[in-house]
Residue frames relative to the residue before (quaternion, step in Angstrom):
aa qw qx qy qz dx dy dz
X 1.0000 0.0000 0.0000 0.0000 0.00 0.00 0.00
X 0.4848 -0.6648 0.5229 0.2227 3.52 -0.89 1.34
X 0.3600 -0.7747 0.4995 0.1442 3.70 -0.38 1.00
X 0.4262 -0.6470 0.5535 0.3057 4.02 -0.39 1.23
X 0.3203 -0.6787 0.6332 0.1893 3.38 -1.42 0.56
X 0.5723 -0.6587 0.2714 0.4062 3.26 -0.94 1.35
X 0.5063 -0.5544 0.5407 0.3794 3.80 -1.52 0.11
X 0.5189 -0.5298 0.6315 0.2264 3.72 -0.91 0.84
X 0.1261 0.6418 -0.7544 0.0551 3.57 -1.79 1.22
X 0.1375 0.7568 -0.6390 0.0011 3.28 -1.12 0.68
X 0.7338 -0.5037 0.4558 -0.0109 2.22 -1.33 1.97
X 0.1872 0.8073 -0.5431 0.1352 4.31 0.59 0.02
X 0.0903 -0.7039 0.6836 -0.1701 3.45 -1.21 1.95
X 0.4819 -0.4962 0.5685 0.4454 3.28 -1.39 -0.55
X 0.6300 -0.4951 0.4986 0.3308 3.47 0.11 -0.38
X 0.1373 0.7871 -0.6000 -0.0404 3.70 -1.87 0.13
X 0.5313 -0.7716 0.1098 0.3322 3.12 -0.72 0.78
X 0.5454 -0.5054 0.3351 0.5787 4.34 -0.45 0.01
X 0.8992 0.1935 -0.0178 0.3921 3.40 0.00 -0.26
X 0.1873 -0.8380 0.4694 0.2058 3.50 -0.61 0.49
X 0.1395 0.6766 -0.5686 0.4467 2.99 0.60 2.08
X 0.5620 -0.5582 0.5374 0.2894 3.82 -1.62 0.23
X 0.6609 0.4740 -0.3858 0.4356 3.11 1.05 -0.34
X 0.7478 0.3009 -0.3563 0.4726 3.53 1.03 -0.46
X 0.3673 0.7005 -0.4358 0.4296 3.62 0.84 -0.40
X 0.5745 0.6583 -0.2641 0.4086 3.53 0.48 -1.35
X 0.8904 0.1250 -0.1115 0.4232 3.47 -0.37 -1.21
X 0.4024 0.6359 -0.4402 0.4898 3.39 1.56 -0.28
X 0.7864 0.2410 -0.1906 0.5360 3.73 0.17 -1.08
X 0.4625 0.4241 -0.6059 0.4890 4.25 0.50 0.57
X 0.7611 0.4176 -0.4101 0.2797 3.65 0.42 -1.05
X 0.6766 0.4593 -0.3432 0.4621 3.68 1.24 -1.14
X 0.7739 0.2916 -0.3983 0.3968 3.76 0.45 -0.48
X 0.5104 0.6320 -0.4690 0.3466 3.58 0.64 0.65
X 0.5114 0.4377 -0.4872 0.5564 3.58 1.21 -0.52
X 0.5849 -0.4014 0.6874 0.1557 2.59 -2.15 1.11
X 0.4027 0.7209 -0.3944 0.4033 4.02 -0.09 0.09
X 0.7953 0.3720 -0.0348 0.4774 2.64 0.85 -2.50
X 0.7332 -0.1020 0.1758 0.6489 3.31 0.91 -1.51
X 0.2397 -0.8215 0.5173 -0.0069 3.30 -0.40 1.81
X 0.0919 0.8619 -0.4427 0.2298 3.34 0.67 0.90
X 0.6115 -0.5046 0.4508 0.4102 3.65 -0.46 0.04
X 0.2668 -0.7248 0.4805 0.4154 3.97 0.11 0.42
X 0.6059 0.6444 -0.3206 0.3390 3.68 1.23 -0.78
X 0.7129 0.3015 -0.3268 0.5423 3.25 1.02 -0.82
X 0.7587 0.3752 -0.3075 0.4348 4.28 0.86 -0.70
X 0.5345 0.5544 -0.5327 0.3510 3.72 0.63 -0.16
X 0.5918 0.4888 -0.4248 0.4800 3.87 0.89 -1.17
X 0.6831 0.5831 -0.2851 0.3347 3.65 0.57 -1.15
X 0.6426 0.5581 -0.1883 0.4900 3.21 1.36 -0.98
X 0.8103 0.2067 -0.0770 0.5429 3.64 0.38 -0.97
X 0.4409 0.6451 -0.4497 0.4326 3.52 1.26 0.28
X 0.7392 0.2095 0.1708 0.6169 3.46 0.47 -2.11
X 0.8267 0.2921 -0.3996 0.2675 3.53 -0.38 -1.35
X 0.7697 0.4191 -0.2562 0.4078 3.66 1.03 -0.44
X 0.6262 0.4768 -0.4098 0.4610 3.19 1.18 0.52
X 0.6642 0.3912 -0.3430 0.5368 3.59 1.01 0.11
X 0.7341 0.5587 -0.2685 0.2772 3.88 0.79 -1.43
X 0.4414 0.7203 -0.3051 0.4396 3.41 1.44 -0.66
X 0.8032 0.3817 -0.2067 0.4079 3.30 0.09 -1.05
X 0.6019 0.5065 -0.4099 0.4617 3.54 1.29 -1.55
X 0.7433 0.5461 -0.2583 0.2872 3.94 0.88 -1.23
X 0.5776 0.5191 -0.3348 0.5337 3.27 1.45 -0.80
X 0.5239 0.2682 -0.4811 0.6497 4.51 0.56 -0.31
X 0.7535 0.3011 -0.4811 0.3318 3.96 -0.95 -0.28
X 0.6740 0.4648 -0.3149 0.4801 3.64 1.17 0.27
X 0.6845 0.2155 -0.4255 0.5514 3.46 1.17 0.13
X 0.4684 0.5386 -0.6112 0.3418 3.22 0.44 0.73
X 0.6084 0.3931 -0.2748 0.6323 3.97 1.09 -0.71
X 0.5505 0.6800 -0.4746 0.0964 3.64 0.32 -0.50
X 0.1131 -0.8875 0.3876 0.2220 4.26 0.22 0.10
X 0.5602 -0.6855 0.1338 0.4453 3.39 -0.36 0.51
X 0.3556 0.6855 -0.3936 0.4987 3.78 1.51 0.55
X 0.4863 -0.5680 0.4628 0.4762 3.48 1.48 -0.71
X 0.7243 -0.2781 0.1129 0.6208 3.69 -1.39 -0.69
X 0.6382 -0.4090 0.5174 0.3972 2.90 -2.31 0.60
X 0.6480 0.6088 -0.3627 0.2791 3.73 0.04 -1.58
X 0.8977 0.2173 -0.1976 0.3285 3.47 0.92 -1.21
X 0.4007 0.5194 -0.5311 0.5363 3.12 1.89 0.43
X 0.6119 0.4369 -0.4991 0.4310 4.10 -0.10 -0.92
X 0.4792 0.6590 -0.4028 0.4168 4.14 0.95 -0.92
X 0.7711 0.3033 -0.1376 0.5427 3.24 -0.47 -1.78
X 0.6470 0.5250 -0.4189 0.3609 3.77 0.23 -0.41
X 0.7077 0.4180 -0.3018 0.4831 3.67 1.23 -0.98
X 0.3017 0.6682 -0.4878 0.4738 3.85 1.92 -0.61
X 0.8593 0.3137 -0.1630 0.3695 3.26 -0.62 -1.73
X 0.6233 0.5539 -0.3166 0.4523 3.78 0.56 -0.36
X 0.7629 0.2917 -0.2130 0.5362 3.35 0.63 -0.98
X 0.5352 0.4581 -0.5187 0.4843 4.22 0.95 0.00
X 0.6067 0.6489 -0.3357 0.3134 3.64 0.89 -0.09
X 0.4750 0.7436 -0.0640 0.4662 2.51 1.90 -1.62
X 0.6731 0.5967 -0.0449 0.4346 3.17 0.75 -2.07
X 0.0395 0.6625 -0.6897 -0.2895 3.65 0.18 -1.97
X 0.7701 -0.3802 0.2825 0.4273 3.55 -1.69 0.05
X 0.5492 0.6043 -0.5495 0.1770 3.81 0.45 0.04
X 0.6633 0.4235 0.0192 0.6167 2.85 2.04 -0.41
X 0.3537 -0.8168 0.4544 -0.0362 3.10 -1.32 1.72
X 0.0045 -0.8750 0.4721 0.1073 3.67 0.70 0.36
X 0.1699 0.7140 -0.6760 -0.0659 3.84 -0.72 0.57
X 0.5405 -0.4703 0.5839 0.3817 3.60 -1.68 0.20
X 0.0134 -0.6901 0.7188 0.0830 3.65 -1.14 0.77
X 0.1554 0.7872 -0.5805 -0.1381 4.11 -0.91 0.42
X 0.6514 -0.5747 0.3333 0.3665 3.60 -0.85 0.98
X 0.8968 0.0479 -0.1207 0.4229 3.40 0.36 -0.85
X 0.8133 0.2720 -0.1863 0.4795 3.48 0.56 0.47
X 0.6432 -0.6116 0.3278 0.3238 3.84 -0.68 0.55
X 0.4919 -0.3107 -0.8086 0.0879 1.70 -2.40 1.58
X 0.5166 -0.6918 0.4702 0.1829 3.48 -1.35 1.85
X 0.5901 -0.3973 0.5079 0.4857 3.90 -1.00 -0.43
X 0.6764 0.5432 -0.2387 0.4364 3.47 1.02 -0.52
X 0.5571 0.4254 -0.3256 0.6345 3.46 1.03 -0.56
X 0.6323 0.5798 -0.3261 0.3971 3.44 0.37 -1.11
X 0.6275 0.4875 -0.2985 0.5286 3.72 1.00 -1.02
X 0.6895 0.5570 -0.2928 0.3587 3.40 0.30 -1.48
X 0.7532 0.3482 -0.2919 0.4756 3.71 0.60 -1.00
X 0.7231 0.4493 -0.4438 0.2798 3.41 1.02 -0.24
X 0.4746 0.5904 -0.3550 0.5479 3.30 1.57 -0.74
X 0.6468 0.4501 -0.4392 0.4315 4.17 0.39 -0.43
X 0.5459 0.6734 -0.2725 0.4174 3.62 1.36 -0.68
X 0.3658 -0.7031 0.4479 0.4138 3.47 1.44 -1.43
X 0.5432 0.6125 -0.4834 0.3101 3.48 1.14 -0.06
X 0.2347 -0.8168 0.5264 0.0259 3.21 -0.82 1.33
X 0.6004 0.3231 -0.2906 0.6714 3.88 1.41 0.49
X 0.0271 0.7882 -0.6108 0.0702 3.22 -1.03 0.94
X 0.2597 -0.7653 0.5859 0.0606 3.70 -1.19 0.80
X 0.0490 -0.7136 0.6740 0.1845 3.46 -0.87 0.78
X 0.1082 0.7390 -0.6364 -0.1927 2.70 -1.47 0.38
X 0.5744 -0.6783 0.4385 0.1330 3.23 -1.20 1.26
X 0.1065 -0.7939 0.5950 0.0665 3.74 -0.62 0.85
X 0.2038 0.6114 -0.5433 0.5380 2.65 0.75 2.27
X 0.1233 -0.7419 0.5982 0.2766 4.17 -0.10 0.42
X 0.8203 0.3574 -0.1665 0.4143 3.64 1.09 -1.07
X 0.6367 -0.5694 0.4137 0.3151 3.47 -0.69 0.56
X 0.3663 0.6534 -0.6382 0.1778 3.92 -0.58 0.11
X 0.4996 -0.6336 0.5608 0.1857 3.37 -1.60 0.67
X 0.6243 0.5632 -0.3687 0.3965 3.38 1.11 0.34
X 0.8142 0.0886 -0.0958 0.5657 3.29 1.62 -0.66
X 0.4066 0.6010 -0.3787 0.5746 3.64 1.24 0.44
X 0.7442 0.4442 -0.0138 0.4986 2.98 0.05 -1.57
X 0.4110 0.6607 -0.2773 0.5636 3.75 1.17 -0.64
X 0.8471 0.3738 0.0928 0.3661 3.16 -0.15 -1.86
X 0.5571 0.4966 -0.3558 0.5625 3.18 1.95 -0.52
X 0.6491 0.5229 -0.3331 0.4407 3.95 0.34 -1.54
X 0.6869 0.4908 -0.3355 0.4181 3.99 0.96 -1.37
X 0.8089 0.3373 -0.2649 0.4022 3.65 0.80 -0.82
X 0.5685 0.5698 -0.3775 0.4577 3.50 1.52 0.28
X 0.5495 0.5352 -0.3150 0.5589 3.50 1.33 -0.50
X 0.6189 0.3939 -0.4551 0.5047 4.14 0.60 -1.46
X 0.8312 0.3437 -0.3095 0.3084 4.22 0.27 -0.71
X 0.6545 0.5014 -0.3560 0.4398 3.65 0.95 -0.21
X 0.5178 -0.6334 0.4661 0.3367 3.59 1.21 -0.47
X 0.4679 -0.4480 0.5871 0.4855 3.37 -1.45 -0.21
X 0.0952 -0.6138 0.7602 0.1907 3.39 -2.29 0.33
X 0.1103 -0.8397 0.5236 0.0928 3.17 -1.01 0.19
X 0.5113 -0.6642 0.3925 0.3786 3.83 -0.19 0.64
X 0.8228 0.4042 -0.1409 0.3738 3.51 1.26 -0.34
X 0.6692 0.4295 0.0020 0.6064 2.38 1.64 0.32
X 0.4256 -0.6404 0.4946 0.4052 3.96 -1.09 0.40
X 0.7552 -0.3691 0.4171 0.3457 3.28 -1.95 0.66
X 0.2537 -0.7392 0.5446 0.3045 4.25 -0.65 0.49
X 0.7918 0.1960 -0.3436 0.4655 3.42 0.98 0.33
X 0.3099 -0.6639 0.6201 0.2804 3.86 -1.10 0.80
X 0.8460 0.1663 -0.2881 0.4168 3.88 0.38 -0.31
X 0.3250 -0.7205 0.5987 0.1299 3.57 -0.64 0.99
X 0.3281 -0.7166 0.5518 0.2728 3.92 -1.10 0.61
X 0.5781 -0.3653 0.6116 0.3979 3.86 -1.44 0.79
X 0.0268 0.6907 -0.7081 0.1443 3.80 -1.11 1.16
X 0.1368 0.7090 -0.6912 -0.0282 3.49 -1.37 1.01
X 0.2220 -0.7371 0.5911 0.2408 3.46 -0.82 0.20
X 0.5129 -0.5767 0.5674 0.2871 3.76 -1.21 1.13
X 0.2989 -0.7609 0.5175 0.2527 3.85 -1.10 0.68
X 0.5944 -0.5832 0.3647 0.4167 3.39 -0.92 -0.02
X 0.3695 -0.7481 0.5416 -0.1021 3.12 -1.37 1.85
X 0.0588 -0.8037 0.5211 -0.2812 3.55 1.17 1.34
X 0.9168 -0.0502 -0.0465 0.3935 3.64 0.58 -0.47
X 0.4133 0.6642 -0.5783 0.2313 3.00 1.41 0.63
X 0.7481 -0.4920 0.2812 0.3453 2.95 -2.07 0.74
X 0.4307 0.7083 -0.3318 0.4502 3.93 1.29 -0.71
X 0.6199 0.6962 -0.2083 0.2959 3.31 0.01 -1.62
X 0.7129 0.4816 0.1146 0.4966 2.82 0.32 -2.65
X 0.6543 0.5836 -0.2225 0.4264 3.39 0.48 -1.19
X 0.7184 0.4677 -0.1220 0.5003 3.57 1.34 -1.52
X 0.4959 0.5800 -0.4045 0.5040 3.59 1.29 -1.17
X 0.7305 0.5153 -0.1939 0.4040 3.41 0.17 -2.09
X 0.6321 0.4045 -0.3253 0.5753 4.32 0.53 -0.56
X 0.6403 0.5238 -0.3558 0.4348 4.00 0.65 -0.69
X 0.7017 0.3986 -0.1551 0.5698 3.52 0.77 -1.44
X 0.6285 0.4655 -0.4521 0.4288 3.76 0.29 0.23
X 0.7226 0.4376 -0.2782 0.4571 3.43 0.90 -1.08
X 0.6265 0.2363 -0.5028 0.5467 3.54 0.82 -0.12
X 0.5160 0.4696 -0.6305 0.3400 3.81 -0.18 -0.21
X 0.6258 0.5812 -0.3887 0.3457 3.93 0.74 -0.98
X 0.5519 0.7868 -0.1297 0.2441 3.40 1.48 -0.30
X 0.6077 0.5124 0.0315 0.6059 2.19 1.38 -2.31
X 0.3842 -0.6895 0.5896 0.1714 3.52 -1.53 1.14
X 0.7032 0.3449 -0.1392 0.6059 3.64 1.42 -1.02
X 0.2224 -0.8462 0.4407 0.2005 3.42 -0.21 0.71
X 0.7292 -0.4071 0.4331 0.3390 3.76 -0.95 0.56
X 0.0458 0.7539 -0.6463 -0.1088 4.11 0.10 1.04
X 0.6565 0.4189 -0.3258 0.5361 4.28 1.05 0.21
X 0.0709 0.7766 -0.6111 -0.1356 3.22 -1.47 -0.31
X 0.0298 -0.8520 0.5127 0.1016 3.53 -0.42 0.87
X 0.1645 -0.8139 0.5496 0.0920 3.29 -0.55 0.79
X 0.2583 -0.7916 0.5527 -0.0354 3.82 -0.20 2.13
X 0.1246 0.6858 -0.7083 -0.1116 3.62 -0.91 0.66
X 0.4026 -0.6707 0.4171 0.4627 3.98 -1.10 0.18
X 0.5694 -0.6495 0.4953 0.0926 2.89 -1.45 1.06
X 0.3607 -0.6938 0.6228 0.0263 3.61 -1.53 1.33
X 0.3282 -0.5892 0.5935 0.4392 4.12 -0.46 0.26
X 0.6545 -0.5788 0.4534 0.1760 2.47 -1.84 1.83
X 0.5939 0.5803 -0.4330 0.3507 4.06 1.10 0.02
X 0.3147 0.7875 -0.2791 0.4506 3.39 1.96 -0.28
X 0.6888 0.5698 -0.1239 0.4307 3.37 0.80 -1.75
X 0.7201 0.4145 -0.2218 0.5104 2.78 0.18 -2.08
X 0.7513 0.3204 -0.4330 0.3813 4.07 0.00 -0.23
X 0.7867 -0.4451 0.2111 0.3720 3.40 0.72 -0.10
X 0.3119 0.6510 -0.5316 0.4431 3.72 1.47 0.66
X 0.1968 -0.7926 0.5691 0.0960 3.34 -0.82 1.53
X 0.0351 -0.8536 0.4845 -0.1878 3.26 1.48 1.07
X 0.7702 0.3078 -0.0829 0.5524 3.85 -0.33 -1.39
X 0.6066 0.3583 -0.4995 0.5041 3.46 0.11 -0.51
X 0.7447 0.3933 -0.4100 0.3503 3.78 -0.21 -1.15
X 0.5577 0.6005 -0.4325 0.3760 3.83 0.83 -0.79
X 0.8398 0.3483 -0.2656 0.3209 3.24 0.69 -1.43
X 0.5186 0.6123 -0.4310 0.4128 3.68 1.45 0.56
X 0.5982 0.5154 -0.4479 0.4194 3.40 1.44 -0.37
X 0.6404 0.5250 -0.3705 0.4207 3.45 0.86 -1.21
X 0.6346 0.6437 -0.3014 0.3034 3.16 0.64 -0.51
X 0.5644 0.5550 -0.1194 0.5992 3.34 1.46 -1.82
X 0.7462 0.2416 -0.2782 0.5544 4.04 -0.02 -1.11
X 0.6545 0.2641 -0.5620 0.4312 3.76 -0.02 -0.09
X 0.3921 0.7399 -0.3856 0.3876 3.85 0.49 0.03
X 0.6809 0.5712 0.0513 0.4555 2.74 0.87 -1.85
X 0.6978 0.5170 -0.1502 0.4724 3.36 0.78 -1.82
X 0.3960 -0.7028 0.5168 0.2866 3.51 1.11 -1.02
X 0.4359 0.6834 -0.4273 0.4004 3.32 1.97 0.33
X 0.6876 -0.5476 0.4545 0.1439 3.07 -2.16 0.96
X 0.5085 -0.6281 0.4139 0.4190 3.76 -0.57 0.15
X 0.7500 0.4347 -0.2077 0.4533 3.68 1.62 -0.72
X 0.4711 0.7759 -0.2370 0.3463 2.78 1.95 0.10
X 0.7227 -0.0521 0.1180 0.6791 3.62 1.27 -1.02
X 0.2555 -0.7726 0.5777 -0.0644 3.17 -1.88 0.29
X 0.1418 -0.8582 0.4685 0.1547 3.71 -1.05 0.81
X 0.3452 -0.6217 0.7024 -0.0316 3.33 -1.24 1.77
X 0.1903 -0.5404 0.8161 -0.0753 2.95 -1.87 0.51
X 0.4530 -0.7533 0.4660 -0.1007 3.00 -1.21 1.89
X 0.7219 0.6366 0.1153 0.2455 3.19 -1.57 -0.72
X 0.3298 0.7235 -0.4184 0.4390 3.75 1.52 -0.01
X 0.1457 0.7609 -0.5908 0.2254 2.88 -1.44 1.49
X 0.6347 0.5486 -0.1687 0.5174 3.13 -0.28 1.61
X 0.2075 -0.8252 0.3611 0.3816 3.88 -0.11 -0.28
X 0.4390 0.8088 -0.2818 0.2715 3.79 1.75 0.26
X 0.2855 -0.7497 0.3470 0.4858 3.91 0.40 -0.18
X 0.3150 -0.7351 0.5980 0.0529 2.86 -1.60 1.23
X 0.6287 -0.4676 0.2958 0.5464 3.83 -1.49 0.81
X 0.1299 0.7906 -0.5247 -0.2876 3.37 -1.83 -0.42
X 0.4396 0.1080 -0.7719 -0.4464 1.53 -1.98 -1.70
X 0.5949 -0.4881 0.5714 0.2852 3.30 -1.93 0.10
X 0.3747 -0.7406 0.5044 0.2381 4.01 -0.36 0.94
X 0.6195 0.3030 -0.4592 0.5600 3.75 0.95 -0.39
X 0.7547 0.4077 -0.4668 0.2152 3.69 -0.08 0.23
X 0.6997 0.3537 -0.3461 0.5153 3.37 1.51 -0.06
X 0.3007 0.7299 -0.4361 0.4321 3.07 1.34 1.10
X 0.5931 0.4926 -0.1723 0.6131 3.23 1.11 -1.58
X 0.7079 0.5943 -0.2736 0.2660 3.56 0.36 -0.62
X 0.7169 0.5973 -0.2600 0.2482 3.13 0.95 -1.66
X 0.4562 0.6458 -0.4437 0.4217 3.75 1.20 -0.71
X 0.7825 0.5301 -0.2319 0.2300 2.91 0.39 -1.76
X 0.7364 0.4299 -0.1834 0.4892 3.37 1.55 -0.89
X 0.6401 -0.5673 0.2556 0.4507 3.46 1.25 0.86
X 0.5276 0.6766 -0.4424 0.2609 3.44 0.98 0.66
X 0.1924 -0.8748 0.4391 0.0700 3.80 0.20 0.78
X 0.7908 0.1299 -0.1604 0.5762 3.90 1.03 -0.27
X 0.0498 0.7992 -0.5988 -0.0169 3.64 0.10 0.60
X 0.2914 -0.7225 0.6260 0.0343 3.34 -1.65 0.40
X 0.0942 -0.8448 0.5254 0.0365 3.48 -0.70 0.88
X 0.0334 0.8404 -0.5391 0.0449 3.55 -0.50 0.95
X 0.2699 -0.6875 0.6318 0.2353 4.34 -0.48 0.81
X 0.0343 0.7774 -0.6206 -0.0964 3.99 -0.44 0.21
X 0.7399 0.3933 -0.4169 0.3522 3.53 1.49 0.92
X 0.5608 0.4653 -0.3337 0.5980 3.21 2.08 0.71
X 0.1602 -0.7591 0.6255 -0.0829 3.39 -0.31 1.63
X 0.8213 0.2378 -0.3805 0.3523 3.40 0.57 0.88
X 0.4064 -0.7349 0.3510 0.4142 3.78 0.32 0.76
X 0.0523 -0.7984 0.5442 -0.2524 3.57 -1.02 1.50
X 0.8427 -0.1930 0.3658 0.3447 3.33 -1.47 0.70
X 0.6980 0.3369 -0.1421 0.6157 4.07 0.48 -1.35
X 0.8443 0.1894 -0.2517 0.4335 3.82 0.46 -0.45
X 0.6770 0.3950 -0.3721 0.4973 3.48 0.31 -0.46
X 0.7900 0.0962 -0.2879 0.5327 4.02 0.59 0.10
X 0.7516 0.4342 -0.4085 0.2824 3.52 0.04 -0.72
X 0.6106 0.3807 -0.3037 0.6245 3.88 1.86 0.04
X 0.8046 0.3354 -0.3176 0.3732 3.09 0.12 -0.98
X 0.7194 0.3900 -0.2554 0.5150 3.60 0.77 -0.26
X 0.7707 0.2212 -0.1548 0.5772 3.76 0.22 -1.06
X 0.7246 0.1127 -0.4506 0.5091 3.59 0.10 0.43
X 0.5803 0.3331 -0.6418 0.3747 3.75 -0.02 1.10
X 0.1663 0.6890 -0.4575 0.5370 3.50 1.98 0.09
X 0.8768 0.3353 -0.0548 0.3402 3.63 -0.58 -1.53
X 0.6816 0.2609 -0.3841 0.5655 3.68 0.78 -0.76
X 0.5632 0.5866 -0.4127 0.4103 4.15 0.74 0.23
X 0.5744 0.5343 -0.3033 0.5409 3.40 1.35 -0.74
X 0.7260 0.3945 -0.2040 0.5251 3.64 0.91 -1.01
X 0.8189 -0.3572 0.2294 0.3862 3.39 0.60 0.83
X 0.8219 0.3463 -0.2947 0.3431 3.88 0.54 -0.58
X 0.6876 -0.4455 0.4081 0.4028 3.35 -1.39 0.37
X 0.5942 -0.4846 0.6205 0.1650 3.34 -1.71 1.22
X 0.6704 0.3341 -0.3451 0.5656 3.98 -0.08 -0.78
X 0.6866 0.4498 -0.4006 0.4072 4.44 0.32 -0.91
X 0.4425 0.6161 -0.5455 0.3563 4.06 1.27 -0.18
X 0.2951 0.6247 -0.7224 -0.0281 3.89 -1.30 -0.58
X 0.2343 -0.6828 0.6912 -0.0325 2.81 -1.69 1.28
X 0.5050 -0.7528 0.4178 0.0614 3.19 -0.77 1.18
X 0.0877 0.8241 -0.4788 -0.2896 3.93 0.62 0.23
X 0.7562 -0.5328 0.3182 0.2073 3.07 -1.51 -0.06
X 0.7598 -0.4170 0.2161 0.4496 3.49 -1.05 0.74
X 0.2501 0.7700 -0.5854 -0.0439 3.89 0.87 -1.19
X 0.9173 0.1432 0.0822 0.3624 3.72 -0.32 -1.35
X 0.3941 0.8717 -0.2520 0.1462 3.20 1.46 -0.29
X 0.1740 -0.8010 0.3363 0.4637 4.14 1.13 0.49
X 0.3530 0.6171 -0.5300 0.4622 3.73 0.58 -0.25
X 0.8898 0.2242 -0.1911 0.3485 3.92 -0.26 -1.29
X 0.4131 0.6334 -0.3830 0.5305 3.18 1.74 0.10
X 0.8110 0.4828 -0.2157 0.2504 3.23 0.37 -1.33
X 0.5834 0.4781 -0.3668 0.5445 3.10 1.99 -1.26
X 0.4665 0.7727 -0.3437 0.2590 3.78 0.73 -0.54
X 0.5380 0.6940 -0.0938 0.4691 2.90 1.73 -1.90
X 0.7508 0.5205 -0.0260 0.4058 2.82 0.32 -1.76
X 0.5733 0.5337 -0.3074 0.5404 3.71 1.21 -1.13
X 0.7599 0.3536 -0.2669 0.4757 3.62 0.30 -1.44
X 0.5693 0.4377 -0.5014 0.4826 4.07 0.59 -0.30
X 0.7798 0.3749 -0.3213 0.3849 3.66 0.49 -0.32
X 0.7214 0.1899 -0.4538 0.4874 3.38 0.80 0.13
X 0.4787 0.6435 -0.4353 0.4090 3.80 0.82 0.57
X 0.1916 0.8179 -0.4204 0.3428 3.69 2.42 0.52
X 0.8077 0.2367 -0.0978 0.5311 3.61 -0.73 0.94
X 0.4903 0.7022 -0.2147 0.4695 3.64 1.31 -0.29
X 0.8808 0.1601 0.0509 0.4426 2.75 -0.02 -1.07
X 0.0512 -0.9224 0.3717 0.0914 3.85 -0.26 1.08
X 0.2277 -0.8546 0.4603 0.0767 3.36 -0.17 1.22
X 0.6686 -0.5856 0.3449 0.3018 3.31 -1.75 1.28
X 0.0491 -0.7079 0.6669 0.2276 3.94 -0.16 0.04
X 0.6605 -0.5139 0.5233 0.1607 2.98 -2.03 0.55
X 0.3976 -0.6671 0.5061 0.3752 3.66 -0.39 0.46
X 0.5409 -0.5153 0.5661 0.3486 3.77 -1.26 1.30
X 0.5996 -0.5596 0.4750 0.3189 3.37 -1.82 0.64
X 0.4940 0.6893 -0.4038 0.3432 3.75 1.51 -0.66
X 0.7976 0.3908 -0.1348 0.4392 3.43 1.38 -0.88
X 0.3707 0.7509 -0.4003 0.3721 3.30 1.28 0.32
C-alpha cells in the first residue's frame, strides 16, 4: 500500500525579531512596516519617512522594551510559537506535518514551505493565529504564504516552480463556539487563583486606523462579537467589563476606545481591581507581556490605583482546550484530504 503523504499545516504569525538588539529590531520592523497591508501609504511619500526617522530612532526604543520581556529561550512569540507547532503535530499524529511559518522574520513561510514540499506534502493548510479577520495580519499571512508556494514569476523568464501545492487557508473563527469555550476555561483557572477577584474587566484587542474600517476591514465588527460572546460566556455584567483596542501608531484616527486611555481612567471611575485580557493574541508577545502588563499597570497607577489591584491576563499560548479546538479546525478543513481505510461491507465477508 502506497503510503499518503502527510497534509501540510502552517502555523502563520507576524513574525519577531532574533534578538533584542537595534541591529536586529531594525530590519525586522523595515520588512513589517513596509508591506502595504500594514501601512498602504504611497511608498513615495512613507519609504523616505520610514528609513529617514522611523528607523533611525524606533529600533532602539523597541529593542530596551524587548529585553525587558525577553526570556531566557529568547522571544516569547517564538517560544509560545514553536510550543503550539509541537503541541498541535501531536494533536494531529503523522497524517500531518505542522511547521511555524512567520511573515516577516524566521523560520520564514518560505522555509516553512520548503521543508514541507521536501516532505512531499502536496496540500497544505494555513492556518492563521489570528481569530479575527483584518487585512493587516490575516491577509498579511495570506500574500506571505501565497508567494513562499507559487514561487517567483518573472516577465523574463519561466515560472521557478512547475508544480504548485493544493492550498486552503482556515477562516477566521471570532465566534466559534470552541474558541470562546477555550478563552472562557483559561480565564477561570487564573481567576481560581486570585484571592481578590477582578471588580473590572477590560477586554484589549490591537487596533487598525479607523480608515481600515470605513473601507471594508471587518476587523472591529468581528472583535466586538468576541468580547461580546466570552463575556457571555464569563457570566459577566454589562457594567462589569469592556472592549479597548490597543497599540496606535501613526498620527491618523484609529478604532476605539484607546486601552491606554481607559486605563488611566479606571481608578478614577471607582474601579479598584481591574483585569486585562487580549482575546485576539493567542500567543504571549511584545503587545502583552509589556505594553499591558507593564505600561498599562504604568497607566491605571498614574490614574490613581494600586500597583498590586493591576492583573494581566496572559494569553492562550499552550492551553489544551485551544489546541484541541485548533485540532479540530485543521481536521475540518483537511475534509476530502485525507483518505481513510474502510472496512469491507458485510456483503463481502
Amino acid at each position: 500500500m502506497n503510503k499518503q503523504p502527510p497534509i501540510g499545516v502552517i502555523l502563520a504569525q507576524i513574525g519577531t525579531p532574533s534578538e533584542p538588539s537595534a541591529r536586529a529590531v531594525r530590519p525586522y520592523l523595515r520588512r513589517f512596516l513596509s508591506d502595504r497591508r500594514i501601512i498602504d501609504y504611497s511608498p513615495l511619500l512613507w519609504q523616505p519617512l520610514l528609513r529617514g526617522i522611523i528607523l533611525r530612532t524606533r529600533p532602539r526604543r523597541s529593542a530596551e522594551l524587548y529585553r525587558q520581556i525577553w526570556g531566557v529561550d529568547g522571544s516569547p512569540l517564538l517560544t509560545h510559537s514553536l510550543a503550539q507547532q509541537s503541541r498541535l503535530q501531536q494533536l494531529l499524529g503523522n497524517r500531518y506535518q505542522v511547521e511555524l511559518g512567520l511573515a516577516y522574520s524566521e523560520p520564514s513561510m518560505e522555509q516553512a514551505v520548503h521543508r514541507l514540499e521536501k516532505s512531499g506534502a502536496t496540500r497544505i493548510i494555513i492556518v492563521p493565529l489570528f481569530p479575527q479577520y483584518s487585512s493587516t495580519t490575516t491577509a498579511s499571512v495570506y500574500d506571505a504564504a501565497a508567494f513562499a508556494i507559487l514561487g517567483r514569476r518573472s516577465a523574463r523568464g519561466p515560472a521557478s516552480k512547475r508544480f504548485v501545492p493544493a492550498l486552503r487557508f482556515m477562516e477566521a473563527y471570532y465566534d466559534a463556539p470552541g474558541y470562546i469555550s477555550a478563552m472562557k476555561d483559561h480565564l477561570k483557572r487564573q481567576l481560581e487563583g486570585m484571592t481578590d477577584k477582578p471588580d473590572y474587566y477590560v477586554l484589549t484587542f490591537h487596533g487598525i486606523p479607523k480608515r481600515y474600517a470605513d473601507t471594508g476591514d471587518p476587523y472591529p465588527e468581528q472583535c466586538k462579537v468576541t468580547a461580546r460572546l466570552l463575556a457571555e460566556a464569563m457570566g459577566w455584567e454589562a457594567a462589569e467589563w469592556q472592549l479597548t483596542f490597543q497599540s496606535r501608531f501613526g498620527w491618523e484616527e484609529w478604532v476605539g476606545p484607546a486601552t491606554a486611555d481607559v486605563l488611566g481612567e479606571l481608578a478614577g471611575r471607582g474601579i479598584r481591581r481591574p483585569a486585562i485580557f487580549s482575546p485576539g493574541l493567542v500567543t504571549d508577545c511584545l503587545e502583552t507581556l509589556h505594553e499591558l502588563a507593564v505600561e498599562g499597570r504604568e497607566l491605571f497607577v498614574a490614574g490613581g490605583g494600586q500597583e498590586e489591584n493591576f492583573t494581566a491576563f496572559s494569553c492562550l499560548n499552550t492551553e489544551e482546550e485551544w489546541l484541541s479546538f485548533l485540532t479540530h479546525q485543521v481536521e475540518q478543513n483537511a475534509q476530502g484530504w485525507i483518505t481513510h481505510t474502510s472496512r469491507p461491507s458485510a456483503d463481502h465477508l
